[in-house]
C-alpha positions as CSV (number, residue, x, y, z in Angstrom):
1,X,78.1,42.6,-34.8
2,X,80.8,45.1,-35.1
3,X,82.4,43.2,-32.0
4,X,82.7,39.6,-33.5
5,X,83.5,41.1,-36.8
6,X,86.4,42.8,-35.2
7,X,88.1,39.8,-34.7
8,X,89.1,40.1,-38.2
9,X,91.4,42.9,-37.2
10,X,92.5,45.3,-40.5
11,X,91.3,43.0,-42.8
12,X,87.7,43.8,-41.8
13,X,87.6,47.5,-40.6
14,X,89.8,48.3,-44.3
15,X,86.6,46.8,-46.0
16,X,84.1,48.3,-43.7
17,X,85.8,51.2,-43.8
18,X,85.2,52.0,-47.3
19,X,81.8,51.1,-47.1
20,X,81.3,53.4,-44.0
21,X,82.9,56.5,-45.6
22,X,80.5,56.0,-48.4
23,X,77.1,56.2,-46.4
24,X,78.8,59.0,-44.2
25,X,78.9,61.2,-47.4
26,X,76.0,60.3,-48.5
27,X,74.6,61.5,-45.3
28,X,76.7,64.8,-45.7
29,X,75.2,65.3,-49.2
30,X,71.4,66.0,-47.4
31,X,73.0,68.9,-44.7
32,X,73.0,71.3,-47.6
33,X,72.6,72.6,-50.9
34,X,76.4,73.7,-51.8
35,X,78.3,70.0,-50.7
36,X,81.7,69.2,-52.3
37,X,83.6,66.5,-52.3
38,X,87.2,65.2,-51.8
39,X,87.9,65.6,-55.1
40,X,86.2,69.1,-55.5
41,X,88.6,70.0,-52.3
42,X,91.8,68.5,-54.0
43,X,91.0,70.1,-57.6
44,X,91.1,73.6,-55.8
45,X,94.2,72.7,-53.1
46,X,96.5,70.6,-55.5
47,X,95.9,66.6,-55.5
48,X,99.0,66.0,-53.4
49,X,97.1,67.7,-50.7
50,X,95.5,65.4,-47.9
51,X,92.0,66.6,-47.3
52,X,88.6,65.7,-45.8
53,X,85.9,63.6,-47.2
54,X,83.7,66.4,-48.0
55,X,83.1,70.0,-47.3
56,X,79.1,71.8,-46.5
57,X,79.2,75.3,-47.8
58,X,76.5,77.0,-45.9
59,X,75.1,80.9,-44.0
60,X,78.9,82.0,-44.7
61,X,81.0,79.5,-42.7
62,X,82.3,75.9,-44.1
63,X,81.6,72.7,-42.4
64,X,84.3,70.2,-42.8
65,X,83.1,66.0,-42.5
66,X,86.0,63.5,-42.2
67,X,84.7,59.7,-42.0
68,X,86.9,57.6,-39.8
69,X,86.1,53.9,-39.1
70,X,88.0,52.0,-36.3
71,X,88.2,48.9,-34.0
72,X,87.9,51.0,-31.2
73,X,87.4,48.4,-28.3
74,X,86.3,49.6,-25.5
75,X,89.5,49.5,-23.5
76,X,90.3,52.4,-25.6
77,X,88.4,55.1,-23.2
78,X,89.7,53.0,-20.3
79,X,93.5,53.5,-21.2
80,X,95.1,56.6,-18.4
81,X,98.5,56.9,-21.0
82,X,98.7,58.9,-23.7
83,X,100.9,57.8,-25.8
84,X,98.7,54.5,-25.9
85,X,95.6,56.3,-26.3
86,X,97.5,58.2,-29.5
87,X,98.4,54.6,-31.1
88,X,94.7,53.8,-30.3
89,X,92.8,56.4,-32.0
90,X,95.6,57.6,-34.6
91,X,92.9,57.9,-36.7
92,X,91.4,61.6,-35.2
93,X,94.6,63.7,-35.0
94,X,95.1,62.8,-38.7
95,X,91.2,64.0,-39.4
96,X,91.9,67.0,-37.6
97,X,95.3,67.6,-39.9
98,X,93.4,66.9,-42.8
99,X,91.1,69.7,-41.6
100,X,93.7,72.2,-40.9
101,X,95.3,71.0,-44.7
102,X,91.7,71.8,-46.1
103,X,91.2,75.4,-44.3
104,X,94.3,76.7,-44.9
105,X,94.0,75.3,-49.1
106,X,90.8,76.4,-49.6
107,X,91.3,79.9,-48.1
108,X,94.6,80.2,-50.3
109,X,92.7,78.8,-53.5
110,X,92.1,81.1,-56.4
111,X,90.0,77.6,-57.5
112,X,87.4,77.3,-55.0
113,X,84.1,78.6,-54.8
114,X,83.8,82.2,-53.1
115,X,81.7,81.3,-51.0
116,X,84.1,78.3,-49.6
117,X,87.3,80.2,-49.7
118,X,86.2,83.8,-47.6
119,X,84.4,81.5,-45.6
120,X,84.1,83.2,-41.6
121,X,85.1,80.3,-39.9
122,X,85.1,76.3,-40.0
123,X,83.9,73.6,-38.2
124,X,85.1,70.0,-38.4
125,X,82.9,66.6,-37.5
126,X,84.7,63.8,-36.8
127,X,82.2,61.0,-38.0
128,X,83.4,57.3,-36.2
129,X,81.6,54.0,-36.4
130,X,80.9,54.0,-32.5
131,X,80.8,56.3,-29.5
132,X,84.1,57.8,-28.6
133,X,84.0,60.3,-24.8
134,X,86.3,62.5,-26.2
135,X,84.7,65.7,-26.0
136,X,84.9,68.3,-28.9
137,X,88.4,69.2,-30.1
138,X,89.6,71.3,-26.4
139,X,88.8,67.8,-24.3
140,X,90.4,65.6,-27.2
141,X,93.6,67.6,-27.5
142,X,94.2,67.3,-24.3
143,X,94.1,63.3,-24.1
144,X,97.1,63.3,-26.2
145,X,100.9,64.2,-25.6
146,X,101.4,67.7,-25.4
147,X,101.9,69.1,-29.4
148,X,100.1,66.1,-30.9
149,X,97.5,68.7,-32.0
150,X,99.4,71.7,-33.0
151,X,99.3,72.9,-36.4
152,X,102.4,74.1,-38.1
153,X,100.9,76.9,-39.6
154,X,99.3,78.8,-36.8
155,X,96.8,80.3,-39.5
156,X,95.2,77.0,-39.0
157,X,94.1,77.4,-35.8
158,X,92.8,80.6,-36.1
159,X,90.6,79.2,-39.6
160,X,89.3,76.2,-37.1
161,X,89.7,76.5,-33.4
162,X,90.0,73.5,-31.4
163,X,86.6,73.9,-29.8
164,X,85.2,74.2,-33.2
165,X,85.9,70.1,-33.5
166,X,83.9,67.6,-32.5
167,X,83.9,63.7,-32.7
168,X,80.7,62.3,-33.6
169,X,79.5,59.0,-33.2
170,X,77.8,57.2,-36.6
171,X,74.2,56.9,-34.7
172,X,74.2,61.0,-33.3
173,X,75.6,62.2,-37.2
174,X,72.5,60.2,-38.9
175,X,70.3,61.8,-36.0
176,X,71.9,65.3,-36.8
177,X,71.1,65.3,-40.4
178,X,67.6,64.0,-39.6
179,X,67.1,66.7,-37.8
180,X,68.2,69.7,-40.7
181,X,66.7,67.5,-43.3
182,X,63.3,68.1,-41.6
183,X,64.2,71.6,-41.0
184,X,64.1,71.0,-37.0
185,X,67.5,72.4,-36.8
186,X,69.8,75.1,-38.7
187,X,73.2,73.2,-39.2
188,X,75.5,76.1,-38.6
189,X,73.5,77.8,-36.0
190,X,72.9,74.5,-33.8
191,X,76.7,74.1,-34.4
192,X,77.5,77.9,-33.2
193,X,75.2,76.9,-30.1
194,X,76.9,73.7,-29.4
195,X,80.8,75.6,-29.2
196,X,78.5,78.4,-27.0
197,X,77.5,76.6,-24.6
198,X,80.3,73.7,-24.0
199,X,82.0,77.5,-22.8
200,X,80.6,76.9,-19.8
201,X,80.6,74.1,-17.1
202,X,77.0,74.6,-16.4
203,X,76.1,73.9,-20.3
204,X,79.3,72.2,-21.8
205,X,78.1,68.4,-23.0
206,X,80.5,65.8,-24.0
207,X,78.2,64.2,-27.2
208,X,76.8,66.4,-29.3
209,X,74.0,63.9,-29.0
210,X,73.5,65.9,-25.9
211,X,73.3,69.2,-27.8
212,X,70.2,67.2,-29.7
213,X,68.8,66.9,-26.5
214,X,68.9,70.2,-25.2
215,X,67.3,71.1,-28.7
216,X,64.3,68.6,-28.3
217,X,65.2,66.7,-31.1
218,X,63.6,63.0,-31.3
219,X,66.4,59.9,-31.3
220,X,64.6,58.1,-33.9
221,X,66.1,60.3,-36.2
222,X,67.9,57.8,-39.0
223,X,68.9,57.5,-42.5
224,X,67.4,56.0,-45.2
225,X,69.7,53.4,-45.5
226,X,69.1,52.2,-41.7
227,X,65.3,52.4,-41.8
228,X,65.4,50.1,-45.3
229,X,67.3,47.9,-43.9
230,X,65.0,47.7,-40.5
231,X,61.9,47.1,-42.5
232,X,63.6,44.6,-44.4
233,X,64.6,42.9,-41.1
234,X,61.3,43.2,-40.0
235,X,59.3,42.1,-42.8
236,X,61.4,38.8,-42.7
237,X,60.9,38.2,-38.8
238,X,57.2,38.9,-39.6
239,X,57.4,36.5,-42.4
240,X,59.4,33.6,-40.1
241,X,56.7,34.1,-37.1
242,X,53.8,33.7,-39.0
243,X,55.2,30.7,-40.8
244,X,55.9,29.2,-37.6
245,X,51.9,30.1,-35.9
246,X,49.5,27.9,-35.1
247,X,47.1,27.6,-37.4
248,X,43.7,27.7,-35.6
């Protein structure tokens, strides 16, 4: 669907993108009690300020979500130069600014929640509207021209680390808060895990899907909004087929 739609170009993924930010927040909402918003993060960091879509307070650290929705045909991961592979997924170096922006305000903000601004650390997810083998932020950086993702504020880098990013598809994020919904998984800890092990060849995973997997956790795992809409679909296929039975 996402495919033919496409053919719209920026006309569709403008709309869809508003729609898709939406649901990703919602989804944010359920990772954790203390959730604030974009407009929570610009009240505290000035509203000039560029910053991400919404910010999970939670065991001392701050988990940053930035929504991005793009065309992202599949010739993207095929492309070998970077400077087309920048004009391609613009999008994800301006997340990961937005990111830096956010850390550095927050931590600088005499507005924001205690908890929020001493934060120890930050990590940033990257939510897109399909699968994108970019690895987490180390493996992404390195895609694109040398200084695309260097912060001019080294402070930055040191408040969220490159291997603290990650790019995660629509379908593993849903599955992710599925998973600390039902209390399978501790958000920060499986997140302090995923950076541990993608140290080393041996466990390093591109998706964070894979991380899911190592942890055991089902891929059913959706949001409310997807399963409504499946039992919607379903209950009017059902309807249709047995319409168009046999009688006996």
């Amino acid at each position: 669907m996402h495919s033919i739609m496409s053919e719209a170009g920026e006309k569709y993924i403008q709309d869809f993108g508003k729609v898709f930010e939406k649901h990703v927040i919602s989804e944010a909402r359920t990772l954790a009690q203390e959730v604030y918003s974009e407009s929570d993060i610009q009240r505290w960091t000035g509203d000039d300020e560029e910053v991400v879509d919404a910010l999970v307070a939670h065991r001392g650290r701050n988990v940053l979500i930035e929504a991005k929705a793009g065309l992202f045909a599949e010739v993207v991961m095929a492309v070998g130069h970077s400077e087309i592979f920048l004009h391609k997924t613009r999008a994800l170096p301006k997340a990961v600014s937005q990111a830096w922006a956010t850390s550095l305000g927050v931590r600088q903000s005499r507005l924001a929640p205690e908890p929020v601004s001493r934060a120890e650390g930050n990590y940033l997810l990257i939510v897109t509207n399909r699968e994108l083998s970019t690895g987490e932020g180390t493996s992404l950086a390195s895609m694109y021209p040398e200084g695309t993702m260097n912060p001019e504020n080294p402070d930055a880098l040191a408040l969220l680390p490159l291997e603290n990013i990650f790019v995660v598809s629509i379908s593993d994020f849903e599955r992710l808060a599925h998973a600390v919904r039902n209390e399978h998984l501790d958000l920060v800890e499986f997140l302090d895990l995923c950076v541990a092990a993608n140290k080393d060849g041996q466990t390093s995973r591109l998706y964070i899907g894979h991380h899911l997997d190592r942890e055991k956790i089902p891929r059913n795992g959706r949001s409310k909004l997807v399963n409504d809409a499946i039992d919607v679909c379903s209950n009017r296929l059902a309807s249709v087929l047995e319409k168009q039975s046999p009688k006996p």
